[in-house]
C-alpha positions in Angstrom: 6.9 7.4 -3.2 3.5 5.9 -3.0 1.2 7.2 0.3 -1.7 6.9 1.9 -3.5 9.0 4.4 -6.5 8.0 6.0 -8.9 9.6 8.3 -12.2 10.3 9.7 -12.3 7.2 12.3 -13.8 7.6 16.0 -15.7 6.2 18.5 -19.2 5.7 17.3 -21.9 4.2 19.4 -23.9 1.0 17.8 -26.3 1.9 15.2 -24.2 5.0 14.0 -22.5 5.7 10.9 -18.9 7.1 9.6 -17.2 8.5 6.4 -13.7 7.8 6.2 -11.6 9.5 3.5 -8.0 8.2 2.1 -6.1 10.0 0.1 -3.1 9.0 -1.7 -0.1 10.0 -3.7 2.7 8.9 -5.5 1.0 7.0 -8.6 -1.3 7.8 -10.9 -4.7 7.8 -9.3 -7.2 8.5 -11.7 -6.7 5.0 -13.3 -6.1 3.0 -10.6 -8.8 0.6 -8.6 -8.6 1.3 -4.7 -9.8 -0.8 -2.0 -10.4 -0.5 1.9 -9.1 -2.8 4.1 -9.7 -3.6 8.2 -7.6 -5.0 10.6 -9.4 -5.8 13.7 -7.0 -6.2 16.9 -5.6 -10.4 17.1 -6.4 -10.0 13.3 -5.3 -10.4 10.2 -6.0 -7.2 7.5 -9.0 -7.8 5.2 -11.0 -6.6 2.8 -13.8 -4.2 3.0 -14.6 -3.4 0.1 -13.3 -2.0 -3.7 -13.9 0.3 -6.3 -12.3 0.5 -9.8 -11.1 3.7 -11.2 -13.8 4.1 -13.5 -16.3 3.8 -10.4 -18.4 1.5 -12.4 -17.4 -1.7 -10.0 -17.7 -2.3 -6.7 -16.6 -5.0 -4.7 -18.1 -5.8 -0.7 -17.1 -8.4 1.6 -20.1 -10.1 3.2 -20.0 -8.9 6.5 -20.6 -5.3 5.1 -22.6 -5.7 1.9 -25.7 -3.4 2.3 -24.1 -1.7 5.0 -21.4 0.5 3.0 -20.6 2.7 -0.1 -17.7 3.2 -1.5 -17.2 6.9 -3.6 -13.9 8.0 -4.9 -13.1 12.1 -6.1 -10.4 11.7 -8.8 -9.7 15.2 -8.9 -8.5 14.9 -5.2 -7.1 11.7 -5.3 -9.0 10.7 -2.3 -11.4 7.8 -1.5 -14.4 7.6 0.7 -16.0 4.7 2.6 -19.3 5.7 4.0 -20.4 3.1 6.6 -23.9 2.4 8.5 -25.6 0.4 11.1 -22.3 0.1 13.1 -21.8 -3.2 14.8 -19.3 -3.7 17.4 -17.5 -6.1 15.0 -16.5 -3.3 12.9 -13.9 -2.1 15.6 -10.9 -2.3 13.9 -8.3 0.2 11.9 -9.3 1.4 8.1 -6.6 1.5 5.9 -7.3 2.1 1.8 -4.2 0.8 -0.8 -4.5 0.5 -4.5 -6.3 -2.4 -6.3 -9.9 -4.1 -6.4 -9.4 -7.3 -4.9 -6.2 -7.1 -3.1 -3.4 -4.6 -2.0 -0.8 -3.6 -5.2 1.6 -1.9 -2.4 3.5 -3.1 0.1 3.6 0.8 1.9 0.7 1.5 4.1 -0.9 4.7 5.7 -1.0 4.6 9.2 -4.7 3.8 9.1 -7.6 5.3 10.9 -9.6 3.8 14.3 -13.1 3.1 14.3 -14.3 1.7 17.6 -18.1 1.2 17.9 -19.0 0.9 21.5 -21.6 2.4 23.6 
């Protein structure tokens, strides 16, 4: 049974910066690319960002290219998306799935909220 857990979302005040961390189970891990998604509220879920499972690539969407890394630990099956220079437009809920471009599972974690707000 594939899963995902993310965490590590709060209220942050504009400027600030986060970590999240995902970790997941129930495929193998080490060799698969794993992405970060956002769904703001009203909105449809979108890509954040990518990272294949040799770390070498990285993917960003444009509103947060410059603004974010992406790391993975293979050894812990987890993945990590540092962000920065919060805007208000980052409120939304983090979820990570497997893939580079776009989700390979239908299952989702329950996500993780990140509201940036003063």
């Amino acid at each position: 049974q594939v899963q995902f857990a993310e965490s590590g979302g709060g209220l942050v005040q504009p400027g600030g910066s986060l970590r999240l961390s995902c970790t997941a189970s129930g495929f193998s891990f080490g060799t698969t690319d794993m992405s970060w998604y956002l769904q703001a509220p009203g909105k449809e879920r979108e890509l954040v960002g990518g990272i294949s499972a040799d770390e070498y690539g990285r993917n960003w969407a444009d509103a947060v290219k410059g603004r974010a890394r992406i790391s993975r630990d293979n050894e812990k099956n987890t993945v990590y998306l540092e962000m920065n220079s919060l805007k208000p437009e980052d409120t939304a809920v983090y979820y990570c799935n497997a893939g580079y471009w776009k989700p390979v599972y239908d299952s989702w974690g329950q996500g993780t909220q990140v509201t940036v707000s003063s």
